[in-house]
N, C-alpha and C positions, 0 to 999 in steps of 0.2 A: 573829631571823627565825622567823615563824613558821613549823607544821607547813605547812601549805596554800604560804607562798613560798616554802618548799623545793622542793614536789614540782612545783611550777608554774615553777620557777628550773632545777629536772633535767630538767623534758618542753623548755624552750626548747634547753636544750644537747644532748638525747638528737634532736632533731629537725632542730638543725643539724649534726651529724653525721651522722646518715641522707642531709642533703641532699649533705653535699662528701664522703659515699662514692658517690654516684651516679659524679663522675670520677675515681675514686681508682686506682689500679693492680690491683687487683680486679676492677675494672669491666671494665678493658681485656684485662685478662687472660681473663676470661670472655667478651668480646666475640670476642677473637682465637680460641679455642676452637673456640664455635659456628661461624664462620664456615669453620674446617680443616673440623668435620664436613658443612656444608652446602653453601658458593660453590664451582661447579661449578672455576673456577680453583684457588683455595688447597686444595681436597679431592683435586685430582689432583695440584699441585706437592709437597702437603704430604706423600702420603701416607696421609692418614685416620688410624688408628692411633695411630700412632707418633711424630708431632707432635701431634698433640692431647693425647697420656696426657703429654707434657712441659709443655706449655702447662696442662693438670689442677691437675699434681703443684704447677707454681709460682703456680697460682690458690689450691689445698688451702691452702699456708704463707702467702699473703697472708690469708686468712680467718680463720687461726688467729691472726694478731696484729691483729686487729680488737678483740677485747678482750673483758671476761666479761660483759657484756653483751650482745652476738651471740650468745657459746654457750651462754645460758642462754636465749635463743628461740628457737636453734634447737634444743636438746632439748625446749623446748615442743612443738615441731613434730613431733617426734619418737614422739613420746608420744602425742601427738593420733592420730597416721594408723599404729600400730602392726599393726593387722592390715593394713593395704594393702603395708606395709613387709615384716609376714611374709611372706604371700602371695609376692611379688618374690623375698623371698630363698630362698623353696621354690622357683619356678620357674626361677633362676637355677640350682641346685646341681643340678635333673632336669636341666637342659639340660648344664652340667657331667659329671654322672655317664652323661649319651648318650656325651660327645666323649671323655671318657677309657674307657669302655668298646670304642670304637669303634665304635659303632651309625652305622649310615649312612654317607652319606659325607664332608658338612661340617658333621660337630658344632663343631670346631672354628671354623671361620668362625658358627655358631649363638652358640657362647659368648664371641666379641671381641662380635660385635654386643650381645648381653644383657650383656655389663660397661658396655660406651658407654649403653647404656639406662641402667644405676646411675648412673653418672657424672652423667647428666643430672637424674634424681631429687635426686641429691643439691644437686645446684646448683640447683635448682628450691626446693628446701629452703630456702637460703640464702637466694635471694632471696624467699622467703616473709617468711624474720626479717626481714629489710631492711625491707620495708615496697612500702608502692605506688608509691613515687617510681622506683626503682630500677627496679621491673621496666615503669614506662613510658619510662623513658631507654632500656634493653636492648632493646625491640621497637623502639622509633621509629630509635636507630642501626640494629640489623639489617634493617630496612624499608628505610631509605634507601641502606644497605649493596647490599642485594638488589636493588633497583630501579638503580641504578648498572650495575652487573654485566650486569642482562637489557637497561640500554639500548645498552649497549656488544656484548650478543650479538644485538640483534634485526637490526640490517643481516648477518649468517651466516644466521641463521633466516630469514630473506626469502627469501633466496638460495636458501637448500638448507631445505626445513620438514622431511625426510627423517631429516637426521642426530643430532638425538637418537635418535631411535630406531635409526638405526644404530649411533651408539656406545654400544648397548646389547651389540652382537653382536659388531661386528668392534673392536679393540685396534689396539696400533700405530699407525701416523700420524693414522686416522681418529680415535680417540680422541681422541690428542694436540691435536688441530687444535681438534677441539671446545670441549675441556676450555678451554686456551688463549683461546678465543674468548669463553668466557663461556658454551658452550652446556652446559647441563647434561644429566644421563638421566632416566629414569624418576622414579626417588626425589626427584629434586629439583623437578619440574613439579609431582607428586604433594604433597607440600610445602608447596607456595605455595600450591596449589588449596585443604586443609585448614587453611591459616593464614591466607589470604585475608580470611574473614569478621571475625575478630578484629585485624588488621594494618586492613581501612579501617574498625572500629571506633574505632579507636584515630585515626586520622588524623581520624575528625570528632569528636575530644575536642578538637581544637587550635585553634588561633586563628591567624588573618593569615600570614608565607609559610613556617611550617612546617606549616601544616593542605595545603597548595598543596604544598609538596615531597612532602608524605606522600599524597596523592592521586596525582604524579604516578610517583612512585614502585610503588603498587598498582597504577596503570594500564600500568606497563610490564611489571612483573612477569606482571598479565593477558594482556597482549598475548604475552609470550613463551611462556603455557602453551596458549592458544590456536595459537600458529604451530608448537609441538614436536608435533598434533596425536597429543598421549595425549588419545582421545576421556575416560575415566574421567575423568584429573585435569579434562581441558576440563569436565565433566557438574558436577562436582562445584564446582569453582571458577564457573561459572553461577548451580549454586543455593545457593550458599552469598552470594555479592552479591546476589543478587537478596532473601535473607531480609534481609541487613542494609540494604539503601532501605527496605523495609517495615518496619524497627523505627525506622531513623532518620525516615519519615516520619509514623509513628503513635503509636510508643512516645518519641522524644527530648521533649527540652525545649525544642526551637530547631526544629517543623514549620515555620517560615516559612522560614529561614533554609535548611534540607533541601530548600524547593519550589521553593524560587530555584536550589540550585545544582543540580538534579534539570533544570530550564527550560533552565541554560546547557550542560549537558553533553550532551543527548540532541540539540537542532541540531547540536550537533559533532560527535555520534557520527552523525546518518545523513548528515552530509557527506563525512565520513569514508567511511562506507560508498559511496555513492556515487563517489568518487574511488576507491576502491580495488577494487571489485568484479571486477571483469573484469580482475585479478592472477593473476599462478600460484600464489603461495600461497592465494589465499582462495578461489580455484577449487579448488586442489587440496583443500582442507578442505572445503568444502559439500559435495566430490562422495564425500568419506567419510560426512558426516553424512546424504546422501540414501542414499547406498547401505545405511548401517546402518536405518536409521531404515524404508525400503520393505521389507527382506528379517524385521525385525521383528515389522511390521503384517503380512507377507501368511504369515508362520510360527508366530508366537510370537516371544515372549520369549526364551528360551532355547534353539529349533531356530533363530530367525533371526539367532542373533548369526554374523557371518561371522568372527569372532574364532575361532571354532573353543571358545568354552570351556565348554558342554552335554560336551561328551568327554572334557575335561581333568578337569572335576567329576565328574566320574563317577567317573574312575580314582581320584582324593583318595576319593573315599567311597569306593568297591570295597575299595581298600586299608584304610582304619577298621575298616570293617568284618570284614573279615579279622583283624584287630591291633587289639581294641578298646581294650585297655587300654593297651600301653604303645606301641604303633605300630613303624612299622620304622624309626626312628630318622631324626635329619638328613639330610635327603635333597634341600631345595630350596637353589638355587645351580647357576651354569652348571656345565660338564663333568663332569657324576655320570650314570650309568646311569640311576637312579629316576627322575631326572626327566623329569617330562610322561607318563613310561610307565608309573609306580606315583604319583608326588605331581606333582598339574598346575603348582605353582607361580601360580596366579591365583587365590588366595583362602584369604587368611590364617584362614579362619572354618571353612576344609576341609584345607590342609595343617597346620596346627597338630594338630589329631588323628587325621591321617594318620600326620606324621610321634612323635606325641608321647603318642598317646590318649589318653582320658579322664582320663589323670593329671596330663598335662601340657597338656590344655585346661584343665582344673580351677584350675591353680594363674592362669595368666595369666588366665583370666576372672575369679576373682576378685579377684585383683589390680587388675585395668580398672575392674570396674564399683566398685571402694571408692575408687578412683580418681574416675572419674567421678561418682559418689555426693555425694566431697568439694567439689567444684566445683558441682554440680546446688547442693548445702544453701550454699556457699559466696557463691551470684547473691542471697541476700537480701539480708546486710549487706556487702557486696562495691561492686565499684567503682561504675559510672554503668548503670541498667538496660542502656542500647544494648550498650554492651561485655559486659558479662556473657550477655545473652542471646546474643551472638555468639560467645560460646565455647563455649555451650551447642550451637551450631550447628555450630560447628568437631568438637565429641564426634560430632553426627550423622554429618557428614561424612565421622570416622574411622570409626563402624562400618558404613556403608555402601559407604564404597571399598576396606573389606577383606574383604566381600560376595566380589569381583569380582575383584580385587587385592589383593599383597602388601601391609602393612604396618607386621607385626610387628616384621619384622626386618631395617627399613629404617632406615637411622640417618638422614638430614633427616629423614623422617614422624619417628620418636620426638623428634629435636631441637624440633621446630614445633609438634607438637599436646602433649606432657608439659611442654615449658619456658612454652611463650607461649599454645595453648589452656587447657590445665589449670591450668598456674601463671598465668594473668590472671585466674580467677577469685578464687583461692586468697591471692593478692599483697592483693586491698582489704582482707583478714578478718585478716591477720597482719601483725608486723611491730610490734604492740601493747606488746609489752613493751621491745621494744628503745627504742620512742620514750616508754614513759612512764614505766619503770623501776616499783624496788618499792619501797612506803611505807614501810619499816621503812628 
């Protein structure tokens, strides 16, 4: 055999492994994962934490007997993004060395969140080495995961559009009910909003009735972050579809096939509106979007938000300012003094060096943008332009919701925009060695 039907004899066998690890016990195990840290159900039965770091632990020892092929791309990967990695693990150990110091008052709830954040990087990793197939099986399951879930919660959200947002405050039954129900809080609307534009990227990669399930799937997802009425995630999840019609109708391969299904959806969609109009939910929602939108125009921008957060920003900066360098420690998260009175908690771009100063802005912003650097340089040789340019959108979407809102240290947002924005670019560009192996 020659040299050349060797390695062409290894890339066939190294590619059909790649493919029957897409449903291997790995897969599942990483699916069941994300899903504790994100489904508004499994993230409250489970506990968050404490189920997930078990479900990690049995993902970590599946991966390790994947074979030396896997760990030799993924210390490619490794190598490759060393300073984004440093960065991380500086920011990790200040935020560590807050909680153990006792600065503030929930460093610790600071430091589960930034290990969940590792966790997720690392599994990002992995399925970098894997290859592109892997991580389109991993979104398309949690897409239709997610869409499952918000269609089973949107008859609750009809009913009551109030209570996510109440189970953000009150505990106990009202939670419980929630939770149960499929309605998620904040973090989770937030979520869908910034993973949105990459998730129906991904559904018009597909063909016949799984391109149709993954549409409808986004479409309920939509509809549910809409009726939780977090105007932010709503803003965000708006113009995050609305860039991806415009790349799928300018930038794809298939403009005809986009104009047609663009033709069939919008009759739907203003019949829809028409039938629904004069609802309590979609009353009760316009009569936020008017309110916000006239007190706006006739104030400004930031004296007309009726959200109150022109005040809250203030305090996040007053306090920097005061504490340039190393801040006054953890301090965002319910029941703590500081908060809202020293760190507003709506704007991860102002409590981060509120709580952490320029030390600990320093390490996560550099860490982000080597992050996002990787991914920007990654949309060349990367998957299909539409999707990649959609998680270029999805990047936008994260530093503009954390403008206004939390979502540093939000575990869905980090699950959604580090695993499925960041890592969709990341997934077409790697994965290289494991399927073609080395010549020697």
């Amino acid at each position: 055999m020659t040299w050349t039907e060797r390695i062409s004899d290894r890339d066939e066998t190294s590619t059909q492994t790649a493919r029957r690890s897409r449903w291997s016990i790995s897969m599942l195990l990483a699916l069941l994962y994300v899903l504790v840290l994100v489904s508004p159900s499994l993230s409250y039965i489970g506990h968050g934490f404490v189920s997930a770091s078990l479900l990690y632990f049995l993902w970590l020892v599946s991966v390790f007997f994947r074979g030396p092929m896997l760990r030799k791309s993924i210390r490619t990967q490794i190598s490759s993004r060393r300073f984004e990695l440093y960065m991380f693990a500086c920011w990790m150990i200040f935020v560590f060395s807050n909680a153990l110091l006792g600065r503030g008052y929930t460093g610790w709830r600071h430091f589960l969140s930034t290990v969940t954040l590792g966790m997720i990087i690392v599994m990002e990793i992995v399925f970098a080495s894997l290859g592109d197939e892997n991580h389109k099986t991993m979104l398309t399951l949690i897409t239709i995961l997610l869409g499952l879930e918000t269609m089973r919660a949107l008859p609750t959200l009809w009913s009551d559009p109030t209570l996510a947002r109440t189970r953000m405050f009150l505990g106990g039954e009202v939670s419980e009910r929630a939770a149960l129900a499929g309605v998620g809080e904040y973090g989770f609307y937030t979520a869908c909003a910034i993973g949105m534009p990459t998730m129906l990227a991904a559904a018009m990669e597909k063909r016949g009735l799984l391109r149709l399930l993954l549409l409808l799937s986004c479409g309920a997802i939509g509809l549910a972050v809409l009726l939780a009425t977090f105007m932010g995630a709503t803003l965000l999840m708006i113009v995050g579809v609305a860039f991806v019609v415009l790349l799928v109708v300018f930038a794809g391969r298939h403009r005809l096939r986009a104009i047609a299904v663009l033709l069939v959806i919008v009759p739907i969609g203003v019949i829809l509106w028409d039938s629904f109009r004069d609802s309590a939910p979609v009353n009760f929602f316009l009569d936020k979007v008017q309110r916000q939108s006239s007190s706006v125009l006739a104030y400004g921008l930031v004296e007309g938000d009726l959200t109150g957060r022109a005040p809250l920003w203030e305090s996040s900066l007053r306090t920097f300012m005061e504490n340039p360098l190393f801040g006054i420690g953890p301090s965002t998260g319910q029941s703590n003094p500081n908060l809202i009175h020293r760190v507003s908690g709506h704007s991860s771009w102002l409590d981060i060096p509120a709580e952490y100063g320029l030390v600990g802005l320093g390490f996560y912003a550099m860490f982000l943008v080597a992050a996002i650097r990787r991914a920007v340089v990654s949309t060349r040789t990367g998957r299909s332009r539409v999707f990649s340019l959609a998680c270029i959108v999805g990047c936008v979407l994260y530093i503009v919701g954390g403008a206004y809102n939390p979502v540093a240290l939000v575990g869905p947002v980090n699950v959604m925009f580090f695993l499925f924005v960041i890592g969709g670019t990341e997934a077409g560009t790697s994965g290289r060695l494991l399927r073609s192996g080395s010549p020697s």
